[in-house]
C-alpha positions in Angstrom: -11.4 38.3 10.1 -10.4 40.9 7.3 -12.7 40.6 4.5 -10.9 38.7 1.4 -8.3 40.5 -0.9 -9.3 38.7 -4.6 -6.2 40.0 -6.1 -2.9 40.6 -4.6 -2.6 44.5 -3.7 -0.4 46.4 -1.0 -1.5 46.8 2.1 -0.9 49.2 5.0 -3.8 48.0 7.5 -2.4 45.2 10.0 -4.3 42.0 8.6 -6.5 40.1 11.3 -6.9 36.2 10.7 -9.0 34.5 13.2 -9.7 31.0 13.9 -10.1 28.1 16.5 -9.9 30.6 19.3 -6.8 32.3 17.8 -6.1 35.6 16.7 -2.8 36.3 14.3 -2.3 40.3 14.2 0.3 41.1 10.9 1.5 44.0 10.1 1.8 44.2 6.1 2.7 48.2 5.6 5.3 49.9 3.7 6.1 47.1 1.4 7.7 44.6 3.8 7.2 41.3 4.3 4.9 40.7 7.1 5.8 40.7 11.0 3.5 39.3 13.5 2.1 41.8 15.6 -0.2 39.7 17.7 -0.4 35.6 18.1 -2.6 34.1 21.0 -5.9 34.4 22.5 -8.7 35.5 20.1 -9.1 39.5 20.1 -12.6 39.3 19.0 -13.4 41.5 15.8 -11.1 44.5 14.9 -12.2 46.9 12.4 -9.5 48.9 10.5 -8.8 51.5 12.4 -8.5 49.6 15.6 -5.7 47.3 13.8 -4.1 50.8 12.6 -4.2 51.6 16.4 -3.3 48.2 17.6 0.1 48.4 15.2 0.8 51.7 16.3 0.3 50.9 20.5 2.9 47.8 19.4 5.6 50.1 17.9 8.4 51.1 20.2 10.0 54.9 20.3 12.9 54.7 18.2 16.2 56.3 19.0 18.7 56.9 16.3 19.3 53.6 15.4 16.7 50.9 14.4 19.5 48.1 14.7 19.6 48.8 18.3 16.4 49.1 19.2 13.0 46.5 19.3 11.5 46.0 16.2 8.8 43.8 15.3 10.4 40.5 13.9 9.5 40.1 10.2 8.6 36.2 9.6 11.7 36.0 7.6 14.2 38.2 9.1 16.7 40.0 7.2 20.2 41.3 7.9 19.9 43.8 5.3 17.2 45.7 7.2 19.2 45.6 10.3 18.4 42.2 11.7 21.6 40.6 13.4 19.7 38.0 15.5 19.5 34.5 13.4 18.8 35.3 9.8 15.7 34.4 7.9 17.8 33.3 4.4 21.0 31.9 3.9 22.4 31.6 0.8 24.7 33.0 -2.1 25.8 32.6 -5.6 29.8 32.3 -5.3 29.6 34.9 -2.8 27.8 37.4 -4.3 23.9 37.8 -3.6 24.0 36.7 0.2 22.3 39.6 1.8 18.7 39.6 0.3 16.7 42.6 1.0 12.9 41.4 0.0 10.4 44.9 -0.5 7.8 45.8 -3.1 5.5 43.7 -1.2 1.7 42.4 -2.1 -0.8 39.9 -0.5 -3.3 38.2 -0.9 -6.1 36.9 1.9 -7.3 33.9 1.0 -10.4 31.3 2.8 -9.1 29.7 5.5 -8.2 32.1 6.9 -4.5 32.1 5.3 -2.6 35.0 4.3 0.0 35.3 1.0 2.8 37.5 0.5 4.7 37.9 -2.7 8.1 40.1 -2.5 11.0 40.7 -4.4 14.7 41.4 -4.6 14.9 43.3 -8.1 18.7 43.9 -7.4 19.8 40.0 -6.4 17.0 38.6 -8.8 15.2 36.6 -5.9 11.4 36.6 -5.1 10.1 35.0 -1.6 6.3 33.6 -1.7 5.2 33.5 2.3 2.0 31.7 3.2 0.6 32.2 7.1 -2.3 30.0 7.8 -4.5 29.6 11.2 -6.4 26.6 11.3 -10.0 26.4 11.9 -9.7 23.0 13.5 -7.6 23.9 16.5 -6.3 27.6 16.3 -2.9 26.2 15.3 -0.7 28.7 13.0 1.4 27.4 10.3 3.9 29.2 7.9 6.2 28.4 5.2 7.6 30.1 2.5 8.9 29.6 -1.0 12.3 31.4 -2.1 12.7 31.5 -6.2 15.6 32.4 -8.1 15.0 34.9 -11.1 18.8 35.1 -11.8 20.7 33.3 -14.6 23.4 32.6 -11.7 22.8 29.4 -9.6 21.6 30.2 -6.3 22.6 28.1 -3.7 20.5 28.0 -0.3 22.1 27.3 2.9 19.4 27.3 5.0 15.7 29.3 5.7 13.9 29.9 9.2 10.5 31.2 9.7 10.3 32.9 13.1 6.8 33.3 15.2 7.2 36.4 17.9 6.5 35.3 21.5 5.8 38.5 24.3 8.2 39.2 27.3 6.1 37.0 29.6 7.3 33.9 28.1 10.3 33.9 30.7 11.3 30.0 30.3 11.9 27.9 27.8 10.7 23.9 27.5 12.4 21.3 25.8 12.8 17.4 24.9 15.7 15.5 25.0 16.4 11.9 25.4 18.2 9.0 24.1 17.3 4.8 23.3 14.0 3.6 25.0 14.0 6.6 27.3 12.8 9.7 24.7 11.2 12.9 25.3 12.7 13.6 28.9 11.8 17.4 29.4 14.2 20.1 30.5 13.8 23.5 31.4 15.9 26.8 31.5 15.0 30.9 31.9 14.6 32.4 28.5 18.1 34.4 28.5 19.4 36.8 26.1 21.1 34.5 23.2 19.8 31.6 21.4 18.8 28.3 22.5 19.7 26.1 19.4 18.4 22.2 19.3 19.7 20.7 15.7 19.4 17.2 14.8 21.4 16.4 11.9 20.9 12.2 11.7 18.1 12.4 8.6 15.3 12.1 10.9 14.4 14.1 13.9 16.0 11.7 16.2 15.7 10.3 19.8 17.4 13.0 21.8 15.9 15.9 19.7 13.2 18.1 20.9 9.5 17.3 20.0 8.9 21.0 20.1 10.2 24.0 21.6 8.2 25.5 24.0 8.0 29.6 25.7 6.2 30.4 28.4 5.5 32.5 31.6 7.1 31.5 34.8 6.7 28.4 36.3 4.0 27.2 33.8 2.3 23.7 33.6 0.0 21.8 32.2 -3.0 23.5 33.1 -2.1 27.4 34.1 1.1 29.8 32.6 0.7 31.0 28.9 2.6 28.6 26.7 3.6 28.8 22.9 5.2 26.4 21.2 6.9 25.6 17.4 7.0 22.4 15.8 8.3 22.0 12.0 6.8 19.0 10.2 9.7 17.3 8.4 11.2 13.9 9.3 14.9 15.3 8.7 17.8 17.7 9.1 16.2 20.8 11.5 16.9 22.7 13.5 14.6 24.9 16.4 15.8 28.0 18.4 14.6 30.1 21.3 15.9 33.7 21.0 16.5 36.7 23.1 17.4 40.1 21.6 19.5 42.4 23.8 16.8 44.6 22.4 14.2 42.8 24.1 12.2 40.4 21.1 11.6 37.2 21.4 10.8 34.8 18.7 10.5 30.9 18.2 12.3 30.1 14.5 12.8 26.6 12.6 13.7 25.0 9.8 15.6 22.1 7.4 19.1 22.1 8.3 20.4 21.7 4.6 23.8 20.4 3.8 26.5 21.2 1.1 24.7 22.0 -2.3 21.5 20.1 -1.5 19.5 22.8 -2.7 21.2 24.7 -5.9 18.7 26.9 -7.3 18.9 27.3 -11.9 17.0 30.1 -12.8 13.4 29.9 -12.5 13.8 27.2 -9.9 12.1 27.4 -6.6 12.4 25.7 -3.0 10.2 25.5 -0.6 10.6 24.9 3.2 8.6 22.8 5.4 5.4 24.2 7.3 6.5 25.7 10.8 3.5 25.2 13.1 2.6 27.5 15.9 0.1 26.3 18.9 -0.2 28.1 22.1 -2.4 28.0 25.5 -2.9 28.5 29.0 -1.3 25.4 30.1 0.5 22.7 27.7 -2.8 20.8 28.0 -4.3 23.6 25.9 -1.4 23.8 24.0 -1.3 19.8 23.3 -5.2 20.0 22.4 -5.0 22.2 19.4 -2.9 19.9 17.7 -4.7 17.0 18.7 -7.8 18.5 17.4 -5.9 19.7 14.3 -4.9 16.3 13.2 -8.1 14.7 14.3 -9.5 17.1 11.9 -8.4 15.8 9.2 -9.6 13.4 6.3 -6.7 11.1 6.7 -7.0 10.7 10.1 -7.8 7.1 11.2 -11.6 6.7 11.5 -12.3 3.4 12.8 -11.6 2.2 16.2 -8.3 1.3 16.5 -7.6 -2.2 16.5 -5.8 -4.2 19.3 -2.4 -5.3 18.1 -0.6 -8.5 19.0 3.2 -8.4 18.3 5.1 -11.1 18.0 8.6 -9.1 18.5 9.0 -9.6 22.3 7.4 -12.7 22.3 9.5 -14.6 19.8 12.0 -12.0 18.4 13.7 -14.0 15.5 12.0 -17.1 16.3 9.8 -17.8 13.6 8.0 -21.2 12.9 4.5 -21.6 11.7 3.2 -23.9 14.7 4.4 -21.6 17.0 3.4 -18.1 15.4 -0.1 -19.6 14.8 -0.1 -20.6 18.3 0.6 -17.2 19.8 -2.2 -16.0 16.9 -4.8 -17.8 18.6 -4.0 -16.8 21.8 -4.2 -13.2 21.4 -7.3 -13.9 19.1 -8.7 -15.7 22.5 -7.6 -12.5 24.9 -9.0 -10.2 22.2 -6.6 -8.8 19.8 -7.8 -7.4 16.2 -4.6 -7.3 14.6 -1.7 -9.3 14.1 2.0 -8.2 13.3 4.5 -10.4 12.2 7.7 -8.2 13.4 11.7 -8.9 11.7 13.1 -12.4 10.8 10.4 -13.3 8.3 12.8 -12.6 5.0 15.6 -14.3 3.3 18.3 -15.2 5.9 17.2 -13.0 8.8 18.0 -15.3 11.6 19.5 -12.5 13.5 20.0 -8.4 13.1 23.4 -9.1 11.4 22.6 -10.1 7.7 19.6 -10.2 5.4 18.4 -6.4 5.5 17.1 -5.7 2.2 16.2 -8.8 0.9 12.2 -8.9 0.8 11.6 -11.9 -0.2 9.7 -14.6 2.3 12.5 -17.4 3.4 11.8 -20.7 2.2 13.9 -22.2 4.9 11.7 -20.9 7.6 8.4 -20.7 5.4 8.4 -23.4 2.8 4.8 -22.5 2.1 5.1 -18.4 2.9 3.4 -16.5 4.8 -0.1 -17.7 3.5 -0.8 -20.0 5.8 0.1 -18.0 8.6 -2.1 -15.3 7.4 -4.5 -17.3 6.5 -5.3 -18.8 9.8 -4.9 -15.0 11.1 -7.8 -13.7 8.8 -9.9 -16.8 10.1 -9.4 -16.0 13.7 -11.0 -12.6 13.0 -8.1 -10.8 12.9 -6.3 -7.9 10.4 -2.5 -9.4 9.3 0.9 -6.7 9.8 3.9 -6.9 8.4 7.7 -5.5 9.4 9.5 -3.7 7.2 12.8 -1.6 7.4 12.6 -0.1 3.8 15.5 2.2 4.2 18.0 0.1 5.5 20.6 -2.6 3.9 23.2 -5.1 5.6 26.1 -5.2 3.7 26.0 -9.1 4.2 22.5 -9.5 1.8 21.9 -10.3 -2.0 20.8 -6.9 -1.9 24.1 -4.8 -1.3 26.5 -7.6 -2.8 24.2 -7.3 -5.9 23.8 -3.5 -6.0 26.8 -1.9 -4.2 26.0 1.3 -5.7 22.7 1.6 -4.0 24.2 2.2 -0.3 25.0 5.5 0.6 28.9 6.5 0.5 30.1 10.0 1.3 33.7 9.6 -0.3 34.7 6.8 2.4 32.9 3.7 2.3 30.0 3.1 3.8 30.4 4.2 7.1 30.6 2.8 10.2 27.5 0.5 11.1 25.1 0.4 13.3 23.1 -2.5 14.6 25.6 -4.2 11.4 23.4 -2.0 8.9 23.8 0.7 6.1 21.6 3.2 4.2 19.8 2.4 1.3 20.0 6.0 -1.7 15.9 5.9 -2.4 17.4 8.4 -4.7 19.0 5.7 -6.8 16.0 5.1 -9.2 16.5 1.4 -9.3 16.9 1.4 -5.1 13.5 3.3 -5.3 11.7 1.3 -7.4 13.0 -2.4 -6.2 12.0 -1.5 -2.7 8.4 -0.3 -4.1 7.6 -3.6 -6.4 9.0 -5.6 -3.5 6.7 -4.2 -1.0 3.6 -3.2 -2.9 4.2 -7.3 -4.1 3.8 -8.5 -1.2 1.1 -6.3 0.9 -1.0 -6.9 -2.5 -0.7 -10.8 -2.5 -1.1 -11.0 1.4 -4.1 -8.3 1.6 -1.1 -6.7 4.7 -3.9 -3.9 6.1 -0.5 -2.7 8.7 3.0 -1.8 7.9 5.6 -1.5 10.7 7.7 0.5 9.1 11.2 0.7 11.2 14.6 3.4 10.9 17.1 1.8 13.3 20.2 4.1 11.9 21.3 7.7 11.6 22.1 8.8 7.9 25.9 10.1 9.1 27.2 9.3 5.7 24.6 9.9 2.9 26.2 10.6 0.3 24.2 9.8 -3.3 25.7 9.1 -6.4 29.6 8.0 -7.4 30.2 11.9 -5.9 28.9 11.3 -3.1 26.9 14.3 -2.9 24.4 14.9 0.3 21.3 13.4 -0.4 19.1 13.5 3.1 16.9 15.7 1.8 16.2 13.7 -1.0 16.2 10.7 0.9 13.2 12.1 3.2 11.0 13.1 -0.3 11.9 9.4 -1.8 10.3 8.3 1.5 7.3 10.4 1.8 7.0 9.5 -1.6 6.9 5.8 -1.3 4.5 5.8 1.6 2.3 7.6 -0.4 2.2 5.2 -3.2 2.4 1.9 -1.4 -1.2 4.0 0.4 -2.5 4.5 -3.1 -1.9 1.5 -4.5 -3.8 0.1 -1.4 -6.8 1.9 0.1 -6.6 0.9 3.9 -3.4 0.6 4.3 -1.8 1.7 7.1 1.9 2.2 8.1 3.2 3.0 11.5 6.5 5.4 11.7 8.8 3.4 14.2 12.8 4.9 14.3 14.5 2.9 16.9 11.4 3.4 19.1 10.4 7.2 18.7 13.0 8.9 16.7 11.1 9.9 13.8 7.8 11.9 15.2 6.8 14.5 13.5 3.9 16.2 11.3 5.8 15.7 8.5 5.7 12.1 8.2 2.0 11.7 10.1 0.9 13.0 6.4 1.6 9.6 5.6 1.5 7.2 8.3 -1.0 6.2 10.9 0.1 5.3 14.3 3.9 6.3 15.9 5.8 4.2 18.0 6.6 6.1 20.8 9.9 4.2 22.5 11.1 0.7 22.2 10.7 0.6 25.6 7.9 -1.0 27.7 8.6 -0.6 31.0 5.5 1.3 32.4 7.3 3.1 35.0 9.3 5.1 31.8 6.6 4.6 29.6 4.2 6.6 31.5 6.6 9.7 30.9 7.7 9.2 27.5 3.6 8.4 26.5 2.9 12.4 28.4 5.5 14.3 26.6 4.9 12.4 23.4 1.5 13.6 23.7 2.2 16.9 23.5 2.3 16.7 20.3 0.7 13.4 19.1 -2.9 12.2 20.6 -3.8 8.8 21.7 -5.2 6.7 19.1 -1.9 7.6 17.2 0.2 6.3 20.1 1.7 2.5 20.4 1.3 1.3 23.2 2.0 -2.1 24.7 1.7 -4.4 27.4 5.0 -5.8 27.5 6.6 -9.0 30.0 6.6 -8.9 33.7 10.6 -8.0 33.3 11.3 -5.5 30.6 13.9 -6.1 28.9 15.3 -2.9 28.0 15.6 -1.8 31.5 15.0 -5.4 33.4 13.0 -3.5 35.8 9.8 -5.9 37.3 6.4 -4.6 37.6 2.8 -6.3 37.6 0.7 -7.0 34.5 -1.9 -4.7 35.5 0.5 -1.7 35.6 2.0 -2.9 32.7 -1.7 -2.8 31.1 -3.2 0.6 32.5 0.1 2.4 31.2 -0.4 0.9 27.6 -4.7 1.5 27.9 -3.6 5.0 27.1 -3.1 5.1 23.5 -3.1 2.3 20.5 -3.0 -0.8 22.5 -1.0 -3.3 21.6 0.2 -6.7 23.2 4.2 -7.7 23.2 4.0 -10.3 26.0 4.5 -13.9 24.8 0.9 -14.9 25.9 2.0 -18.8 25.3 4.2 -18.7 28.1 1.7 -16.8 30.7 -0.9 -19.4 32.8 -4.2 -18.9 32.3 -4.7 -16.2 35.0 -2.2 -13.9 33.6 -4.0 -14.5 30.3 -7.3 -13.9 31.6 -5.8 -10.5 33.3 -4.8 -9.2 29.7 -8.1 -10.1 28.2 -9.6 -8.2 30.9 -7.8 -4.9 30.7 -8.6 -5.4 26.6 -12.2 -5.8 26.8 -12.1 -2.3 29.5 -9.7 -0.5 26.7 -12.6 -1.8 23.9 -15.3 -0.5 26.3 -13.5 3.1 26.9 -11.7 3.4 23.2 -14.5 5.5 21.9 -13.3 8.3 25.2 -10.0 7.3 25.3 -9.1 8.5 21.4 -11.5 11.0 21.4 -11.3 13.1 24.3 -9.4 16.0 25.8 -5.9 14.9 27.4 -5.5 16.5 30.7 -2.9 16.6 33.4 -2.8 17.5 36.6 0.0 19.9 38.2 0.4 18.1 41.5 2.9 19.9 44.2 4.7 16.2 44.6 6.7 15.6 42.1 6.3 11.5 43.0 3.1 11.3 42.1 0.8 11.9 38.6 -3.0 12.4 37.4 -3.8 12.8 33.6 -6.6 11.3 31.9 -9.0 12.2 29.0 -12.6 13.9 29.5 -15.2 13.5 26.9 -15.5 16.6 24.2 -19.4 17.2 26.0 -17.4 16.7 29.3 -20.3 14.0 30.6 -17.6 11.5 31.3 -14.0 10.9 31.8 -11.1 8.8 33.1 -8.5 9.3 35.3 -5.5 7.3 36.3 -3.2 8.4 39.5 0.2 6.6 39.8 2.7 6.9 42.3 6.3 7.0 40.5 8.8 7.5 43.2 8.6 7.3 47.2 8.0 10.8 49.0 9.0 12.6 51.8 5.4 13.0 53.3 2.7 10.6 53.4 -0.3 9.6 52.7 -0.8 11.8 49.0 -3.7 14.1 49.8 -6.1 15.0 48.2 -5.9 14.9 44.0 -7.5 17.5 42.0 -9.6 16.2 38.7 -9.2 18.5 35.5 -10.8 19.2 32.8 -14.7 19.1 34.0 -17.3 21.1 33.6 -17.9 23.1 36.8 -21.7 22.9 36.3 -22.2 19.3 36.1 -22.6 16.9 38.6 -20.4 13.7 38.5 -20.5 10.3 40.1 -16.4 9.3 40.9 -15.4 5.8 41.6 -12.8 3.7 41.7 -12.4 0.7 39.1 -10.4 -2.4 38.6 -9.8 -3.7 35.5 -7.2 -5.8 37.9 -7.0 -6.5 40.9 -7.0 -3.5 43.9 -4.8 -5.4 46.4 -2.0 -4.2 48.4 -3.9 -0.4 48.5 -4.8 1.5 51.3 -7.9 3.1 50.1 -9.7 6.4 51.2 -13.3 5.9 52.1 -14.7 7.9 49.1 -13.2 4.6 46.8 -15.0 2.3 48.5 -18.8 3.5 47.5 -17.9 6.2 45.4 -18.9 10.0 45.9 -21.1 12.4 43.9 -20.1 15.7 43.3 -20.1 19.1 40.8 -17.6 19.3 38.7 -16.6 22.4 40.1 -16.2 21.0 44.0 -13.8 18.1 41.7 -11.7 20.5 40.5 -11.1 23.2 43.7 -11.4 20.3 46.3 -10.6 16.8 44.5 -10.8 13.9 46.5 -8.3 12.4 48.6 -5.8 10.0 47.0 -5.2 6.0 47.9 -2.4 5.0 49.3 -0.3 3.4 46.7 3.6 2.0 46.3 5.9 3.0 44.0 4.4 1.8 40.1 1.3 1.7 40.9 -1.6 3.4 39.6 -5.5 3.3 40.1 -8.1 4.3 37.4 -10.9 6.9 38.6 -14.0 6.7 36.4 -15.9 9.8 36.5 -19.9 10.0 35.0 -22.4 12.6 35.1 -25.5 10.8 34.5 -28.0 12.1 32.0 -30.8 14.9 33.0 -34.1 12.4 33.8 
């Protein structure tokens, strides 16, 4: 790494940061605001004058024309220095000051290692504060930067991307689209000249908006092509793009789509944009691990094993009563659940989705005692108490809008068409903010709640703040951080899960704040299994819902067995939606079988490396999780749609260490019938790690949805 710069100077020697296996090359000369030279695989040390060579090798001969040919692409790039790809700043003050031209540059290296640049626009009165980081824990690199107004006119911001370069070889271009209780579906296309834009513009990411938007060399996978990827950490308006020069860069940009005047700059006034975050690889699974290990890395991060969940929403929906919800309690107590989470129809009225949002107050009618003896029989079964909340949202038929009309958002026109018969609540209303924060703070203090389910069941299409109706997303996505950060503070332990319609509000923004994601309302394993592998791109395991849900799913009535139902859920947070009073006692034994195998493996399973195999069918899968040490792992191989050829073949394992020797076997938290098994799975086989992953072993026979778990061991030197 370049030694550290105490005070902020110029620079003309590229600036080297190193970390986590990743090496960020910027070239900081002339003034200019800094453009990524380098961003990948660790270059090992550089001293001075092989960065000075390093930035002249990357410089292309220049014609008579710098607009027309390559140039390296500044972080924030600027028309007025002949940029015409997507610019870095938008903005203006009543049409005047719109093309910025940011020079007179310093920086500053700082621990970490993370570099600061400071540079002004003496003409248009602006200066732009630019922060790149690369994290130890991970290699990941992150950017933002800060844009300041120096000018006694308003300036208003339209919008500001950060760009990260990519090299010719990333060729194609990976995405995420999707829609209700079937998210993250991937798509692929060749990286053409142009831009590939995906905006969502709902208030929160959304369902069918990318994850992350992926580069890389042809034909990559999860384990082999060089991959890099951008992700921007904020839970609303933004917007990522792919794009192609006709002069041959190539550069991954985001940012917060802003609407009309939401950010209106007085002088000596300052916003600053969300982090961009960079992670790259050979393979997504690399890719996937350094944010994993990133947000495992941190303080916040949940420490202790994560408990089992029983959820009463699929079991009862808006069926409350206490004899019955106590019931249920003590059955998932009896298979082995740790927490329980009393999902929507507790509060005043809510006997169905069309009334009541808002009102967070316990119902007499259905609780004439509250919740306390519900809770209180859930603490003495051994078991952590959850509550349901939808914070943000208001039915126009509750005490709450009837009493405080004001409060829901109205762009000029009413409220807006509904959805699922409910509104937005303005958290930028001051009274809105702080009802909903004494309200829930009340209760999770006089209940000792250690779980919030916190829900986002509608788009903000008309959020409009104040009797103007001006936009107020933006503000609407701080007032929401913000309460999740009290409510946190006010309550050491608590823990909030970010649910939006299933997984429509995933991002690194909001994982600042809450603990667990629910990936898709949707339990059916057969999508599950897909929207769990892309989801995990970004997210790891432990930070995953994941349910066993009933024998017919009722979001796509498809029928599959328990145990596939349960080995798609051991994968991440497990959780049980099934109404366990209506199952006989085998079924229930069944579920408290697979819990007792997801207790025995949680300490691998949210741990470990997540790794997939690139099999040549396209109806069959492999992924599992290896230990750190790589002395143990699990595997699970499904078949998920009939092929052309049978039997499988053999199935390659990843992720092992070629060095070690491994004992593989087959295991059955259920029950093995109805599969045609290879002789290796009936005694097991010992092996190196390195015969495992050139050779592999041959695969069972298996229908359609269903799966077997391979438990792989290398037992320790005698």
């Amino acid at each position: 790494m370049t030694d550290k710069i105490d005070e902020a100077v110029e620079l003309r020697t590229p600036v080297h940061l190193r970390a986590g296996g990743t090496s960020v090359v910027v070239a900081v000369d002339g003034g200019r605001l800094p453009r990524i030279l380098h961003w990948g695989a660790d270059l090992g040390p550089l001293g001075d004058d092989a960065l000075a060579d390093l930035h002249r090798a990357a410089l292309p001969a220049i014609g008579d024309s710098t607009v027309t040919y390559p140039q390296p692409v500044p972080v924030l790039p600027q028309l007025a220095e002949g940029w015409l790809g997507r610019p870095g700043l938008v903005g203006d003050s009543d049409g005047r000051r719109w093309a910025p031209k940011f020079r007179h540059a310093t920086y500053r290296l700082d621990d970490g290692p993370a570099l600061r640049c400071t540079a002004r626009d003496p003409e248009y009165g602006l200066t732009a504060d630019i922060e790149i980081q690369v994290l130890a824990a991970g290699g990941l690199v992150r950017q933002r930067a800060r844009i300041t107004n120096d000018g006694a006119s308003p300036y208003r911001v339209g919008g500001l991307e950060l760009a990260l370069p990519v090299p010719q070889e990333a060729s194609e271009i990976l995405d995420l689209t999707g829609r209700w209780a079937l998210e993250r579906v991937p798509q692929r296309r060749p990286f053409h000249v142009g831009e590939w834009v995906r905006a969502s513009r709902g208030g929160k990411p959304g369902l069918e908006h990318t994850l992350l938007l992926v580069a890389g060399e042809e034909g990559f996978g999860f384990r082999e092509g060089a991959v890099w990827a951008t992700h921007l950490a904020w839970s609303g308006n933004q917007v990522l793009a792919a794009e192609r020069t006709p002069a041959g860069t190539r550069h991954l940009a985001a940012g917060e789509v802003l609407l009309a005047d939401e950010v209106v700059l007085g002088q000596g006034e300052s916003y600053q944009s969300p982090w961009q975050y960079g992670s790259w690889g050979v393979g997504l699974d690399e890719l996937a691990a350094r944010f994993h290990r990133w947000l495992r890395s941190r303080p916040s991060h949940p420490r202790s094993p994560r408990p089992v969940v029983l959820n009463t929403w699929e079991a009862v929906y808006f069926r409350h009563d206490l004899a019955t919800l106590v019931a249920l309690a003590e059955r998932g107590a009896e298979a082995g659940a740790e927490r329980f989470v009393l999902d929507d129809g507790w509060f005043l009225g809510r006997r169905d989705d069309t009334s009541s949002l808002g009102d967070w107050s316990v119902d007499p009618a259905v609780w004439p005692d509250g919740l306390e003896p519900l809770v209180a029989r859930v603490r003495e079964l051994g078991m952590e108490f959850g509550l349901w909340f939808e914070p943000e949202m208001v039915n126009l038929d509750s005490e709450l809008a009837r009493v405080h009309p004001e409060w829901v958002f109205d762009a000029g026109h009413g409220p807006g068409p509904s959805s699922r018969y409910q509104h937005v609540l303005d958290l930028g209303h001051p009274g809105a903010y702080r009802y909903l924060l004494e309200r829930m703070s009340g209760l999770v203090g006089s209940l000792g709640i250690d779980y919030i389910k916190w829900d986002h069941n509608r788009y903000l299409t008309d959020a409009g703040h104040g009797a103007e109706g001006r936009a107020g997303v933006r503000r609407q996505v701080l007032q929401v951080y913000r309460l999740m950060a009290e409510l946190k503070a006010a309550h050491p332990g608590l823990e909030i899960e970010s649910c939006a319609s299933g997984g429509g509000r995933i991002d690194l923004g909001v994982l600042e704040y809450a603990d667990r994601v629910w990936p898709s309302d949707c339990n059916d394993p057969h999508e599950r299994l897909e929207i769990q592998r892309w989801t995990g791109l970004l997210v790891p395991p432990e930070m995953q819902g994941t349910h066993i849900g009933a024998e017919e799913t009722h979001t796509t009535h498809r029928t599959h067995p328990l145990d596939y139902h349960a080995e798609k859920a051991l994968w991440g947070h497990l959780g049980v939606e099934v109404n366990l009073l209506t199952m006989d006692d085998e079924a229930r034994g069944a579920v408290a079988r697979w819990i007792a195998f997801h207790k025995e493996h949680r300490a691998l399973l949210h741990s470990g490396a997540v790794v997939h195999a690139d099999l040549a069918d396209a109806g069959l899968r492999l992924e599992g999780v290896v230990a750190d040490d790589r002395s143990e792992a699990l595997y699970a191989f499904s078949v998920v749609e009939r092929s052309a050829t049978w039997p499988p073949g053999r199935i390659r394992l990843p992720g092992l260490d070629d060095d070690l020797v491994y004992t593989v076997s087959a295991v059955y938290p259920g029950s093995p019938l109805g599969m045609v098994l290879p002789p290796w799975q009936r005694d097991g086989v010992t092996l190196p790690g390195r015969v495992l992953r050139l050779v592999g072993v041959e695969a069972p026979s298996l229908d359609v949805d269903r799966s077997v778990l391979i438990r792989v061991v290398s037992p320790p030197a005698s």
